[in-house]
C-alpha positions as CSV (number, residue, x, y, z in Angstrom):
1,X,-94.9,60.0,-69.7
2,X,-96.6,61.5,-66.6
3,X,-97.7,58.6,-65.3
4,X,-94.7,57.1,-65.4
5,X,-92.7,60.0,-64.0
6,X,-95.4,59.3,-60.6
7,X,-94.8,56.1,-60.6
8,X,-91.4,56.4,-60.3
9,X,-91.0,59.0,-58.1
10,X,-94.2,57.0,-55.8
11,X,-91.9,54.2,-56.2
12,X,-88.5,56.7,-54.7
13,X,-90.3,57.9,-51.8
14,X,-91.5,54.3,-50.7
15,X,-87.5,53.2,-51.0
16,X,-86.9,56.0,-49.1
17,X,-88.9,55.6,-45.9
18,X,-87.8,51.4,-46.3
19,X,-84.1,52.8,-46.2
20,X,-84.7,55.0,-43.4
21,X,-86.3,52.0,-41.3
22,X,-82.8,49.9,-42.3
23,X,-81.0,53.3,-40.7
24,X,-79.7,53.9,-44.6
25,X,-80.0,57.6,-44.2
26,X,-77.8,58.9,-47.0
27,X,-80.0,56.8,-49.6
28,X,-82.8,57.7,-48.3
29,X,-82.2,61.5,-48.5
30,X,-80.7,60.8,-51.5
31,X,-84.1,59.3,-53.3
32,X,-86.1,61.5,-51.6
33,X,-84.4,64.6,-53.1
34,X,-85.0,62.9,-56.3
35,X,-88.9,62.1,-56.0
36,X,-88.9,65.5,-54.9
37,X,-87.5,67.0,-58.5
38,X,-89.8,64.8,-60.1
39,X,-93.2,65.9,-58.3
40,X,-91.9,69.5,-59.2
41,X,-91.8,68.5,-62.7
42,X,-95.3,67.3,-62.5
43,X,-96.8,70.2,-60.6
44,X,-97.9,67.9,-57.9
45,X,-98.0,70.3,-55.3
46,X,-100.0,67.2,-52.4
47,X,-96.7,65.0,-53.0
48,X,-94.4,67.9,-53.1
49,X,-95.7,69.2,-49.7
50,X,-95.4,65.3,-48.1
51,X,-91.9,64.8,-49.5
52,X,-90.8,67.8,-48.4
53,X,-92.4,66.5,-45.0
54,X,-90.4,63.1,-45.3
55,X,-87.0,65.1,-46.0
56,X,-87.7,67.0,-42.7
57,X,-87.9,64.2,-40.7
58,X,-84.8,62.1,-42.3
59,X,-83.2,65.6,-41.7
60,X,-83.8,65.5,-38.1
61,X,-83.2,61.4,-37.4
62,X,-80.2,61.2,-39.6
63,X,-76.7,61.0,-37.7
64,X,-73.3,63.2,-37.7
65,X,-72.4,64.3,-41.3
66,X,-76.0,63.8,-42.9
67,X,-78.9,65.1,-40.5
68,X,-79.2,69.3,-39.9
69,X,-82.2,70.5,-38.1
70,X,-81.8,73.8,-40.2
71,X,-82.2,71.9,-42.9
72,X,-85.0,70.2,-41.8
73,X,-86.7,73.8,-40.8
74,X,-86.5,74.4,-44.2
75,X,-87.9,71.3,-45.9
76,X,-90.5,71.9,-43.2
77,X,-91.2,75.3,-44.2
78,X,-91.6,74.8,-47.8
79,X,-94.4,72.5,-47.1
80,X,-96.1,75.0,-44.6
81,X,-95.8,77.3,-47.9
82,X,-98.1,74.9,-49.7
83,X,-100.3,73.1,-47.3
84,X,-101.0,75.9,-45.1
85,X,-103.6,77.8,-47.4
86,X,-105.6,74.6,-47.6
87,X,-107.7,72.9,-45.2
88,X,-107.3,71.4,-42.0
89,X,-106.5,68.0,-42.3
90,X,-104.5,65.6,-40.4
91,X,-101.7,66.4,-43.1
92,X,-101.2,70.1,-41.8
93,X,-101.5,69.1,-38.6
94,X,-99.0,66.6,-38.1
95,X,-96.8,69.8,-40.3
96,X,-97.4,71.9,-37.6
97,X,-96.0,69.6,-34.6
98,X,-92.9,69.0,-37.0
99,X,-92.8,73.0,-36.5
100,X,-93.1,73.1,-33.1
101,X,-90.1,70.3,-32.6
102,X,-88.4,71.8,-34.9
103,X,-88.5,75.4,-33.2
104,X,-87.4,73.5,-29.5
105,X,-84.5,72.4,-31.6
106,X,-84.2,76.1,-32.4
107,X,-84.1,76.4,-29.1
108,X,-87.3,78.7,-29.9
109,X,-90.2,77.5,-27.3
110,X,-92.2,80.3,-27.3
111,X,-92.7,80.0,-31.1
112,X,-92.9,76.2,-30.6
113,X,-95.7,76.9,-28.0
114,X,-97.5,78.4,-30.6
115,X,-97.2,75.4,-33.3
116,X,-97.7,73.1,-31.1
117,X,-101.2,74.9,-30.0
118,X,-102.1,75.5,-33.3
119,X,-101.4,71.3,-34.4
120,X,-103.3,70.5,-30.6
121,X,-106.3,72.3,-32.5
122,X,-106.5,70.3,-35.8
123,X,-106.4,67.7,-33.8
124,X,-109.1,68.1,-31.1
125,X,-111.4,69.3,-34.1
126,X,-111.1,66.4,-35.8
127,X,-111.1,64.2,-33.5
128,X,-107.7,62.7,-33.2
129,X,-105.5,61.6,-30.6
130,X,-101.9,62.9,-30.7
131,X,-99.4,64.1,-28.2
132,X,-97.8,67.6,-29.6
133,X,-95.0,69.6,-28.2
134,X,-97.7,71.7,-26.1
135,X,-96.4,70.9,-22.5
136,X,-91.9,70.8,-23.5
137,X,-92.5,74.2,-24.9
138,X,-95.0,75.0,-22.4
139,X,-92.7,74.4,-19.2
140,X,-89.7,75.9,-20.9
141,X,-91.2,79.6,-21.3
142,X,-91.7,79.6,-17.5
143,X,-95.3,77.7,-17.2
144,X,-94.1,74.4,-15.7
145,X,-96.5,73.2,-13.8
146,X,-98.6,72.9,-16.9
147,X,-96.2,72.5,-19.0
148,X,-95.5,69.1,-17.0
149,X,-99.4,68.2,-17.1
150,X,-99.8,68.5,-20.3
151,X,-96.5,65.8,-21.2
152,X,-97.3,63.5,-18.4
153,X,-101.4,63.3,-19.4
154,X,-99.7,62.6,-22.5
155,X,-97.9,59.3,-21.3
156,X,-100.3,56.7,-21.2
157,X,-102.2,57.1,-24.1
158,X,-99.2,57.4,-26.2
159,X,-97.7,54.3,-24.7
160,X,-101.3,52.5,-25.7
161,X,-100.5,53.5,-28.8
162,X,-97.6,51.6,-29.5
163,X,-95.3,53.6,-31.7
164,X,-92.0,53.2,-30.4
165,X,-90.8,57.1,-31.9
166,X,-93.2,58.7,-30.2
167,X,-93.0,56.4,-26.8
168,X,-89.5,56.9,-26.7
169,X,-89.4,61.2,-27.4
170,X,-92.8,61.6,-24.7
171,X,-90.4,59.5,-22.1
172,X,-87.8,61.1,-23.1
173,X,-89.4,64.8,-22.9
174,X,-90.9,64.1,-19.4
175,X,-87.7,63.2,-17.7
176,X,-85.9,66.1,-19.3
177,X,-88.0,68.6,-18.4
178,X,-88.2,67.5,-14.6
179,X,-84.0,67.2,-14.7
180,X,-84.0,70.4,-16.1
181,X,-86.4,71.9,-13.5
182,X,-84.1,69.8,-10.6
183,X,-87.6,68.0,-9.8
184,X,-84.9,65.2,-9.1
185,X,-87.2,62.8,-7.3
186,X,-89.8,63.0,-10.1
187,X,-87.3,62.4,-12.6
188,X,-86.1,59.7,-11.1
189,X,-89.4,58.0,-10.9
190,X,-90.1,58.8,-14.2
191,X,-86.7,57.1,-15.3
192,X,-87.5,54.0,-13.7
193,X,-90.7,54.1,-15.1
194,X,-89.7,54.8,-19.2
195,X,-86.4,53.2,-19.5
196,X,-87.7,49.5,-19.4
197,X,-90.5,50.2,-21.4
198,X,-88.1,51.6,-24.4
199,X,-85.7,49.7,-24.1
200,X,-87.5,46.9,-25.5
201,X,-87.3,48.9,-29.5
202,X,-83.7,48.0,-29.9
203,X,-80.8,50.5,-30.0
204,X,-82.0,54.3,-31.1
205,X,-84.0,54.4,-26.9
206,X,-80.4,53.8,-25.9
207,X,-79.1,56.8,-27.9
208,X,-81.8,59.0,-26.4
209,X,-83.1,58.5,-22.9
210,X,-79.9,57.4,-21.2
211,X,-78.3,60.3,-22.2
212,X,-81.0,62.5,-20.4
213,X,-81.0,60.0,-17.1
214,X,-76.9,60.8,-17.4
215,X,-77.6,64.3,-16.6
216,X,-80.8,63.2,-13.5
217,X,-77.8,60.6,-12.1
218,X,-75.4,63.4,-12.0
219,X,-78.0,66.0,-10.6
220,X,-78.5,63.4,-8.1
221,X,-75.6,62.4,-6.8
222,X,-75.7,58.5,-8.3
223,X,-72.4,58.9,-10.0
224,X,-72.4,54.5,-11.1
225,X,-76.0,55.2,-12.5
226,X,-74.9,58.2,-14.5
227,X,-71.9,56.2,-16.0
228,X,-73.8,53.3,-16.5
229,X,-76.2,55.1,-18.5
230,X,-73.3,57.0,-20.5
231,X,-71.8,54.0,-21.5
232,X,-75.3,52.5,-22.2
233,X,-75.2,55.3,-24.9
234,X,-71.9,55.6,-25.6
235,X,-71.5,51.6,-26.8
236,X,-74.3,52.5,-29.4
237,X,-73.3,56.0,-30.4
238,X,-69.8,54.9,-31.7
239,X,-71.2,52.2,-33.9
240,X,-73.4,54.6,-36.1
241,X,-72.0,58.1,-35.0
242,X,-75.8,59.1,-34.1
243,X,-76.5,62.4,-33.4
244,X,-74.9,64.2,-30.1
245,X,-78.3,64.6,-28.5
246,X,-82.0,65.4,-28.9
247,X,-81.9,68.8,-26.9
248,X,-80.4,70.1,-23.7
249,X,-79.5,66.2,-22.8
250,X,-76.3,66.3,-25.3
251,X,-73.9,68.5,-23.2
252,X,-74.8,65.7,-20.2
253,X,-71.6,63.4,-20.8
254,X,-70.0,67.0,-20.4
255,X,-71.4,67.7,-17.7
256,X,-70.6,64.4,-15.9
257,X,-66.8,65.0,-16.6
258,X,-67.4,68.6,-14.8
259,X,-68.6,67.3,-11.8
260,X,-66.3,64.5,-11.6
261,X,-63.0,67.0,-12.1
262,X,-61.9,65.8,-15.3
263,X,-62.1,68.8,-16.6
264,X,-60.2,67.8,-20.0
265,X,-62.6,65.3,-21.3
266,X,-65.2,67.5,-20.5
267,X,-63.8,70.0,-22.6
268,X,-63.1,67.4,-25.5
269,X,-66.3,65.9,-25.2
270,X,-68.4,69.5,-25.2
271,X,-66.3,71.3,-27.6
272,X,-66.9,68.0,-29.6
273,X,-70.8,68.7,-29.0
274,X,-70.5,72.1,-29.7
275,X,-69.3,72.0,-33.1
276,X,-71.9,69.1,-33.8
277,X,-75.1,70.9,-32.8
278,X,-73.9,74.4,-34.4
279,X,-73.4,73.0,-37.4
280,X,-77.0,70.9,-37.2
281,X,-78.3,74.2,-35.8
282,X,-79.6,72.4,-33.0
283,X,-79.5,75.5,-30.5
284,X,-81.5,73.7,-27.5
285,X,-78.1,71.4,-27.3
286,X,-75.4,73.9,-28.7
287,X,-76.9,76.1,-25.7
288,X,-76.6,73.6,-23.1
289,X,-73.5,73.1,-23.9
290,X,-72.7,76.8,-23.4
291,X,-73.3,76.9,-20.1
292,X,-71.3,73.8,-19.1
293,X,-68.6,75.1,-21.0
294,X,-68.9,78.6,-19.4
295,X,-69.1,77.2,-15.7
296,X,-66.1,74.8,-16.6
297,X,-64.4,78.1,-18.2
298,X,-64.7,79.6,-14.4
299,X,-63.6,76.6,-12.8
300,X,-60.5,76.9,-14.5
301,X,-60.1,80.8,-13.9
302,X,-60.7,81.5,-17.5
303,X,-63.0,84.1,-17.1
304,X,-63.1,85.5,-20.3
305,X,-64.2,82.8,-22.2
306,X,-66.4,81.6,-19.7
307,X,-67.8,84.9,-20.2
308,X,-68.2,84.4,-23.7
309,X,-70.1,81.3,-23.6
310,X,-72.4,82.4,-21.0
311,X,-73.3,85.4,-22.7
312,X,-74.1,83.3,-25.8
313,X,-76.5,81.1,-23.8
314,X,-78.0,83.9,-22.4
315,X,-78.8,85.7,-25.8
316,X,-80.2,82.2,-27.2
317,X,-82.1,82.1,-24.2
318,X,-83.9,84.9,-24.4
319,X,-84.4,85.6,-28.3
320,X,-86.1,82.0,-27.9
321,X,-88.1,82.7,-25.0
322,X,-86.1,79.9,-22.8
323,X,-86.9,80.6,-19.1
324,X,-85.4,77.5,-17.6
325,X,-82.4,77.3,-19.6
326,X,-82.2,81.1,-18.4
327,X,-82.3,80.5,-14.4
328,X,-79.5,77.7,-15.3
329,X,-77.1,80.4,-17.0
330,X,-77.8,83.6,-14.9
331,X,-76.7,82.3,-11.4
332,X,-73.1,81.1,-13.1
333,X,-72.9,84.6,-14.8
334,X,-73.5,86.5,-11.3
335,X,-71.1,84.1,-9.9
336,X,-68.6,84.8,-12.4
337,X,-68.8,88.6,-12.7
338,X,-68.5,88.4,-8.7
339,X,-65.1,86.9,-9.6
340,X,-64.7,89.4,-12.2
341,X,-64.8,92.0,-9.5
342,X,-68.0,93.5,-11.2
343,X,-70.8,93.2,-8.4
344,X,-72.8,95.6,-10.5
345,X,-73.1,93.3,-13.2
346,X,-73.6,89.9,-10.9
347,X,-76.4,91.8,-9.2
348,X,-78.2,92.5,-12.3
349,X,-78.3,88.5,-13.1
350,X,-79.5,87.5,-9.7
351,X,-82.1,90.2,-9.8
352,X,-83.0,89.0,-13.5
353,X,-83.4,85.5,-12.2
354,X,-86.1,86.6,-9.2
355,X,-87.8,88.4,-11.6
356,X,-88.1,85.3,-13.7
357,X,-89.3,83.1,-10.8
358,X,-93.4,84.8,-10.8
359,X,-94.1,83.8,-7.1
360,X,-97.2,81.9,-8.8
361,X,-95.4,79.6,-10.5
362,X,-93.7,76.4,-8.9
363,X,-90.2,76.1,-9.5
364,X,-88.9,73.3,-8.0
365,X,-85.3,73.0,-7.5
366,X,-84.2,76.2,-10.2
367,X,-84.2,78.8,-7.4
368,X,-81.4,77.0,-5.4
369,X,-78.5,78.6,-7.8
370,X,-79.9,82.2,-7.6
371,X,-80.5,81.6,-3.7
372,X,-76.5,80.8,-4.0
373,X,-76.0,83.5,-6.1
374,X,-77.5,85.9,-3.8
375,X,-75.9,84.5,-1.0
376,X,-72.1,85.2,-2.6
377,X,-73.4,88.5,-3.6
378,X,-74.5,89.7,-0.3
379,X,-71.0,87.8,1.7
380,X,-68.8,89.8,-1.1
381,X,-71.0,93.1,0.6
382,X,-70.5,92.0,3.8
383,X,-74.2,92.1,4.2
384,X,-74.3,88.9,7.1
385,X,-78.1,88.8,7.4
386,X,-79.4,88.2,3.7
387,X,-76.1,85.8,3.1
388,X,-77.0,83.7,5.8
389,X,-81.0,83.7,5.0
390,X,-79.9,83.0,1.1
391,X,-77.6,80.3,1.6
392,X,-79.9,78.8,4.4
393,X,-82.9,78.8,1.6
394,X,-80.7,77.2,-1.2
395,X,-79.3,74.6,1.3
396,X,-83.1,73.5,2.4
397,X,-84.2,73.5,-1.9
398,X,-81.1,71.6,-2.4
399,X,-82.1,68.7,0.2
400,X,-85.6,68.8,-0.5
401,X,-85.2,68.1,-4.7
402,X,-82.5,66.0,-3.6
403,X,-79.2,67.9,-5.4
404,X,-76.3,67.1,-3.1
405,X,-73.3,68.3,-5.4
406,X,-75.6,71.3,-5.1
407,X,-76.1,71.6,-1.2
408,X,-72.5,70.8,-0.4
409,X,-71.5,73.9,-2.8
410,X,-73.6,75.9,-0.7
411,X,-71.9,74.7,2.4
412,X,-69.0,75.6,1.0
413,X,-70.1,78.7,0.7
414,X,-71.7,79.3,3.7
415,X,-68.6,78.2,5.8
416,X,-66.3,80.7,3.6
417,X,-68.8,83.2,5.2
418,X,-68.9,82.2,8.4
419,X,-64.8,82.6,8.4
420,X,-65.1,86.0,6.6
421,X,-67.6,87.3,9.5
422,X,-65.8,86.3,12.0
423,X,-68.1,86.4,14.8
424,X,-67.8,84.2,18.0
425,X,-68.6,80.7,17.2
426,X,-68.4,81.2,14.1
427,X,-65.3,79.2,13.4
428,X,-66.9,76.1,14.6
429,X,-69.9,76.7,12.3
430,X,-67.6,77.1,9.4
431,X,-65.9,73.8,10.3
432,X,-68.6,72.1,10.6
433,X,-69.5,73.5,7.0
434,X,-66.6,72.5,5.9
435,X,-66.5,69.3,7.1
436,X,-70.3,68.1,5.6
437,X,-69.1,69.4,2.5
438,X,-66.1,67.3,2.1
439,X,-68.1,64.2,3.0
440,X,-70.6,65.1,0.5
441,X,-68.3,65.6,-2.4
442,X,-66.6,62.6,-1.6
443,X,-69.8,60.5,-1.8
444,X,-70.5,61.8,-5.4
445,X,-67.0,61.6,-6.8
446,X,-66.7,65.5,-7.1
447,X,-62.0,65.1,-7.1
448,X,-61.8,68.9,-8.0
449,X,-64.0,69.8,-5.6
450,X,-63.0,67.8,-2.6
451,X,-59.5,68.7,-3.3
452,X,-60.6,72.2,-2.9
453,X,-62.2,71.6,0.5
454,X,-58.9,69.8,1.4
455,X,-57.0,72.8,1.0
456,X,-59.3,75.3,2.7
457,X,-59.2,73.2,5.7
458,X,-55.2,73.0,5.5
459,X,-54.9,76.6,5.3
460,X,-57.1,76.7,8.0
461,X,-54.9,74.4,10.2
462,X,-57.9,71.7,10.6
């Protein structure tokens, strides 16, 4: 009777990973859950610990209405509780870089960091090869530089190996973490380097690494390229409702609707996203999509629920440990609470976000916003000097991580101060502001924003 209650449940988990290659998710769970009852029955605590293991991942790869990365956590944990007494093997160390995934899905990199070093251990003492989440969780908590190292040593020995899963998420990771750092010419290189290569595995790259080049495009200013990649994901997403995103990549069809003005698709699409990574409890993305919501929210003069959602990104962001994510929410919450008449509380967010930047540290394209930030702070104060040095430095980060949407806000900025100051010659500056502005917002489709240019120049009679 035993050994034919192992058989069978051998013979359940073997249908199950077949049904997950055929994308037949809701079997497979289904048969896993069952071998899983039946090693219980047997005491088996080995297969217990590797089903749970196999749950995890169908957890995390299955699409909208099946897959939950809470509930992955938890299949995950429940083989941590059995394995992690026991030796190190390659078993408990492949456990522990579920962990650490699992926790950047968490939107927890500081505890990921930790996994991930712990499953980089196992594997150096025994010897093996494999790429763990060391270096995403790494530049996340603030250490970038070797964060970036660390994923892009990574690359070529993981593309020798030839898994297309693990190609496609170390591509994937690299080009993320330089978008999210606005190291836009890396990125880009990076893009043109990955996107052929995973392309050639069939659809589930298409799902995954466009998505991120959506939000690099944007960032950019290559408005064609972002909405070629969109629909490059979009055609495949709404054949087998995927997921909405990996991590802070699933608010980028969002965020492409923000830039572009359309402000009510991007309030379908990221409400649409919201709900979809809450209920997965996939923070990294429900986060991300906080912050576009809260800067479209204050676009749209609803200051109170932008306020909301940026306060909820900002408490993810630092119960998880999330530095970047952090200098990405704290210049739109000084900008907002400047708006909110409250320069008290806007001054405490752009002091947060030097504080943040440790002068040791590179930081690429991040300090731009708080430069802006600053710069709006000090104009509201009427404090000329550090206005014009702040919106000088943000304009020069801006052109040199190449961020044009970015620069021309600046200018925007700058010329509004140049008006308020109202010092000889400074009208001309303004205009001239003004004028590079427009042409820039033009280039990169930005409607709302050029049609707010438009009417600052009216009023001013230009």
């Amino acid at each position: 009777m035993e050994e034919e209650l192992r058989r069978k449940a051998e013979l359940l988990t073997k249908l199950a990973v077949t049904e997950w290659g055929t994308l037949d998710f809701s079997a497979g769970l289904k048969h896993l859950q069952e071998a899983l009852k039946l090693y219980q029955r047997l005491g088996d605590l080995a297969n217990m610990a590797m089903t749970h293991v196999w749950l995890a991942r169908l957890y995390m790869g299955a699409p909208i209405g099946l897959g939950s990365e809470g509930k992955a956590l938890e299949h995950a944990e429940a083989a941590l509780a059995i394995l992690e007494p026991g030796p190190d093997t390659p078993d408990k160390a492949f456990l522990y870089q579920l962990m650490a995934r699992l926790h950047l899905y968490k939107d927890e990199p500081a505890t990921s960091f930790v996994w991930a070093q712990k499953a980089m251990g196992i594997f150096e003492k025994l010897g093996m090869f494999m790429g763990t989440s060391v270096g995403t969780a790494r530049a996340r908590i603030g250490e970038v530089d070797k964060g970036i190292e660390y994923q892009e040593s990574n690359w070529q020995p993981t593309f020798q190996g030839g898994n297309p899963l693990t190609i496609v998420l170390c591509g994937d990771d690299i080009i993320l973490t330089h978008t999210l750092v606005r190291n836009i010419p890396r990125a880009l290189e990076w893009g043109e380097l990955v996107l052929p290569e995973v392309k050639k595995f069939g659809e589930y790259p298409l799902l995954v690494v466009p998505r991120t080049l959506v939000l690099t495009y944007m960032l950019s200013g290559q408005i064609s390229r972002a909405k070629e990649a969109w629909q490059m994901t979009e055609s495949v997403a709404s054949k087998i409702r995927w997921k909405a995103g990996e991590l802070e990549e699933s608010a980028s069809p969002g965020f492409l609707y923000l830039r572009l003005g359309e402000w009510d698709k991007a309030e379908e699409i990221l409400k649409w996203t919201l709900s979809v990574t809450e209920n997965r409890r996939n923070f990294a993305a429900a986060n991300a999509c906080c912050i576009t919501l809260g800067s479209l929210n204050m676009e749209q003069g609803n200051h109170t629920k932008a306020e909301e959602f940026l306060l909820r990104s900002l408490e993810i962001c630092q119960k998880g440990g999330n530095v970047v994510s952090e200098l990405w929410v704290l210049p739109v919450l000084a900008e907002l609470y400047l708006k909110m008449g409250k320069p008290d509380k806007a001054t405490e967010y752009v002091d947060r976000g030097f504080e943040l930047m440790k002068p040791d540290q590179n930081w690429y394209g991040l300090p731009a916003p708080v430069y802006l930030a600053k710069g709006m702070l000090a104009m509201a104060r009427k404090d000329w000097g550090t206005a014009t040095e702040s919106f000088d430095k943000a304009v020069q980060i801006n052109r040199q991580y190449q961020l044009p949407w970015d620069e021309a806000r600046t200018l925007y900025e700058r010329g509004l101060m140049y008006l308020a100051r109202r010092r000889k010659a400074d009208r001309e500056k303004a205009h001239e502001d003004l004028d590079e502005a427009l042409a820039i917002f033009q280039k990169v489709g930005a409607r709302k924003d050029v049609e707010k240019v438009l009417r600052k120049k009216e009023m001013l009679g230009a």
